[in-house]
MDAnalysis code that builds the backbone (N, CA, C; Angstrom):
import MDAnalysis as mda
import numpy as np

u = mda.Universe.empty(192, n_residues=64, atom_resindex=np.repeat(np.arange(64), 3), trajectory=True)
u.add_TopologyAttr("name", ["N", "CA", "C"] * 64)
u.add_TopologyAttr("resid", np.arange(1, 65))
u.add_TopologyAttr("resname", ["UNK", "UNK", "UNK", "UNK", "UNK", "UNK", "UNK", "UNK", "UNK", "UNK", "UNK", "UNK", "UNK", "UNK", "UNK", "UNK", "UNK", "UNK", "UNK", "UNK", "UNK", "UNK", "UNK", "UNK", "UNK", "UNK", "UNK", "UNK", "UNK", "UNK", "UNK", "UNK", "UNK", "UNK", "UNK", "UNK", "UNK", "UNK", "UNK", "UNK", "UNK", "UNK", "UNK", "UNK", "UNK", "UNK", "UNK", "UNK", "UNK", "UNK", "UNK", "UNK", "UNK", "UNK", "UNK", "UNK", "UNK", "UNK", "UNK", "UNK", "UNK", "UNK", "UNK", "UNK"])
u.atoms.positions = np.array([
    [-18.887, 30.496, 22.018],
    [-19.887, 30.375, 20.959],
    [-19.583, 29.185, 20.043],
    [-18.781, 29.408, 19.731],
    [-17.755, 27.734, 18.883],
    [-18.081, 26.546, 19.427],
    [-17.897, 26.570, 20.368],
    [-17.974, 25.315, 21.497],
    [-19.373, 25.073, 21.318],
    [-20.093, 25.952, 22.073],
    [-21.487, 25.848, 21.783],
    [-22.074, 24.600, 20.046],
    [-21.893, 25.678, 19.352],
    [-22.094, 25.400, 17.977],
    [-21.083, 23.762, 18.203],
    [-20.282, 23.449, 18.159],
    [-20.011, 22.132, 17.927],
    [-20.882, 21.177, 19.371],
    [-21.283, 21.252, 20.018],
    [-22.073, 20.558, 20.936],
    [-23.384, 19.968, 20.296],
    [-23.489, 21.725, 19.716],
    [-24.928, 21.345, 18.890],
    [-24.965, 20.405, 17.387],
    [-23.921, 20.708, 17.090],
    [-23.207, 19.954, 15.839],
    [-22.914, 18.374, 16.147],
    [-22.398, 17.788, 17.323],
    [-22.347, 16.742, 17.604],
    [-23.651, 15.847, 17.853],
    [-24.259, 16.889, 18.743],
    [-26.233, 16.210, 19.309],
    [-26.383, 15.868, 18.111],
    [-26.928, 17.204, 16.816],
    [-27.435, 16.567, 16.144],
    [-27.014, 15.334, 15.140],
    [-25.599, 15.168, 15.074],
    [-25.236, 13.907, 14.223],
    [-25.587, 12.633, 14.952],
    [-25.838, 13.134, 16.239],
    [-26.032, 11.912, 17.048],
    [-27.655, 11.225, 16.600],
    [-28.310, 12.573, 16.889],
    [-29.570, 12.004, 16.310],
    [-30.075, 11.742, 14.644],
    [-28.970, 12.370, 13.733],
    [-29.242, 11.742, 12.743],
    [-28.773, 9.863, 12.132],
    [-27.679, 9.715, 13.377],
    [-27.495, 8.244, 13.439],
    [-29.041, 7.559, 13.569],
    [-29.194, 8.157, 14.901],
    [-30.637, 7.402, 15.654],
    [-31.781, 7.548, 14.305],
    [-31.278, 8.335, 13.889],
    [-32.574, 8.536, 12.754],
    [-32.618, 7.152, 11.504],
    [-31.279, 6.915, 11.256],
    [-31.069, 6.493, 10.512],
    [-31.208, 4.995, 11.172],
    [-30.870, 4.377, 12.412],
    [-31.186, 3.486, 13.092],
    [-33.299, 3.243, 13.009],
    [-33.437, 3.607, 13.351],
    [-35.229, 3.949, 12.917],
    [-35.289, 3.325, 12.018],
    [-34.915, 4.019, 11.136],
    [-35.030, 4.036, 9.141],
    [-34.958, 2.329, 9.250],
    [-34.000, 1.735, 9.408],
    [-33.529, 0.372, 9.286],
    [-34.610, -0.189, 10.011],
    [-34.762, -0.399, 11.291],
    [-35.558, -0.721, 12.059],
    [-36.766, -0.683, 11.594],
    [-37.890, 0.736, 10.795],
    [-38.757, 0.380, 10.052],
    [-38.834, -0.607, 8.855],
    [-37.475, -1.100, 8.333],
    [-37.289, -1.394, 7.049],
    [-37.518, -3.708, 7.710],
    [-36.616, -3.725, 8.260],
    [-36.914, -4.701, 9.025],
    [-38.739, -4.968, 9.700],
    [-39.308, -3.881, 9.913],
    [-40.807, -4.715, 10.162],
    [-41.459, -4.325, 9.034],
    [-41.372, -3.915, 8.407],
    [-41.863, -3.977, 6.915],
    [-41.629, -5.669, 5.965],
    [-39.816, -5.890, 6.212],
    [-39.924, -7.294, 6.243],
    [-40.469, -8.116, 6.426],
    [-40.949, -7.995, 8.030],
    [-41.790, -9.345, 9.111],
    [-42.847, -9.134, 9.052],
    [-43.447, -8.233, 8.460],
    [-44.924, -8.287, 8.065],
    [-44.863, -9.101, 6.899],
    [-44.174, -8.573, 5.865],
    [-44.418, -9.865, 4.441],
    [-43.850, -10.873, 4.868],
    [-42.773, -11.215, 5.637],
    [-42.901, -12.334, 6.252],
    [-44.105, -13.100, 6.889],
    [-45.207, -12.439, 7.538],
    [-46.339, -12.987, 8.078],
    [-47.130, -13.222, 7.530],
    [-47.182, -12.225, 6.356],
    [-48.007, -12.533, 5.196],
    [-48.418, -13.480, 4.575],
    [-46.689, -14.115, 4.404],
    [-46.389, -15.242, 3.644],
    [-46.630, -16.747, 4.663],
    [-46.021, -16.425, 5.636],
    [-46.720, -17.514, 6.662],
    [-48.235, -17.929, 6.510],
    [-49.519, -16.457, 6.386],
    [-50.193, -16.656, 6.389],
    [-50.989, -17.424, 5.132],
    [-50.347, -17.290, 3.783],
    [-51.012, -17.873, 3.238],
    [-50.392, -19.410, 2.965],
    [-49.034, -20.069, 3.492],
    [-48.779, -20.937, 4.096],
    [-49.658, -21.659, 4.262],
    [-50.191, -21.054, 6.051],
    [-51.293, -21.506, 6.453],
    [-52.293, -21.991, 5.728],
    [-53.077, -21.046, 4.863],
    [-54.427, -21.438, 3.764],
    [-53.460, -22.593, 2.661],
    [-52.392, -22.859, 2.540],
    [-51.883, -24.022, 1.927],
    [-52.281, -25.152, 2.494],
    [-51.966, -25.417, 3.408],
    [-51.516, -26.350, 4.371],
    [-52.887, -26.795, 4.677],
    [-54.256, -25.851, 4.806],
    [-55.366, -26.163, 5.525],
    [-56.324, -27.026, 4.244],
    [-55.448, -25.898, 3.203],
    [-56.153, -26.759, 1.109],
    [-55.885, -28.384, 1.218],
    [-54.287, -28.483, 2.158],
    [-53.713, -29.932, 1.406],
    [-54.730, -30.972, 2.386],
    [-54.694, -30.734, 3.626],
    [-55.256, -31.120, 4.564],
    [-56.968, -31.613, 3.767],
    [-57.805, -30.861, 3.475],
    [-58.971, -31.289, 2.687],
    [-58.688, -31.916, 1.765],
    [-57.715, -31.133, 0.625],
    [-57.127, -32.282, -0.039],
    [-57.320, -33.851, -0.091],
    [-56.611, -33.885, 1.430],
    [-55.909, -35.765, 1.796],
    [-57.332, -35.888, 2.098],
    [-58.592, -35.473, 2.858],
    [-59.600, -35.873, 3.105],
    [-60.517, -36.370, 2.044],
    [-60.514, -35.382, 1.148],
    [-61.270, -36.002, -0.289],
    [-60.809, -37.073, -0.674],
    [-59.448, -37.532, -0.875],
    [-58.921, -38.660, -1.568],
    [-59.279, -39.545, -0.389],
    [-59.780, -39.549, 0.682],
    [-59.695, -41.026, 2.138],
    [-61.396, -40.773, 1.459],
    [-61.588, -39.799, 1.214],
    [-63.458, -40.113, 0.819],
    [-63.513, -41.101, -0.635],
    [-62.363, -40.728, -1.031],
    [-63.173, -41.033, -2.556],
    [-62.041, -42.409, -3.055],
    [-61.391, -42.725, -2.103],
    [-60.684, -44.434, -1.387],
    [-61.897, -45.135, -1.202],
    [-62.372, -44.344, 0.123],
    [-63.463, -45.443, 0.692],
    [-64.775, -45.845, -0.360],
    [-64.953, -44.726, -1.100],
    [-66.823, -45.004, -2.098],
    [-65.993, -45.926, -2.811],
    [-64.680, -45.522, -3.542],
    [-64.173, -46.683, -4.772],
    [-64.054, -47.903, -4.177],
    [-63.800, -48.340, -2.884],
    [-63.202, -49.480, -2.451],
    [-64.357, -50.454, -2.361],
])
């Protein structure tokens, strides 16, 4: 019966590791989403500066 009971005692620490492995593992794509996030509005930077430089080659050429 002892034996038993520590088998079962071991499984479950085993799976409260794994549990706790999860835990982290959710915590990490929770990261890489605001990571993507942030990429994404990056992106809408990058696409602003881009029009940006276009207005100023427009408004080069009318002044010139």
């Amino acid at each position: 019966m002892l034996t038993e009971l520590l088998k079962l005692s071991l499984i479950l620490t085993e799976l409260l590791k794994l549990s706790l492995i999860d835990t982290e593992l959710l915590k990490l794509s929770l990261m890489l989403t605001e990571l993507l996030k942030l990429s994404l509005m990056l992106t809408e930077l990058l696409k602003l500066s881009l029009i940006d430089t276009e207005l100023l080659t427009l408004s080069i050429i009318y002044t010139a």
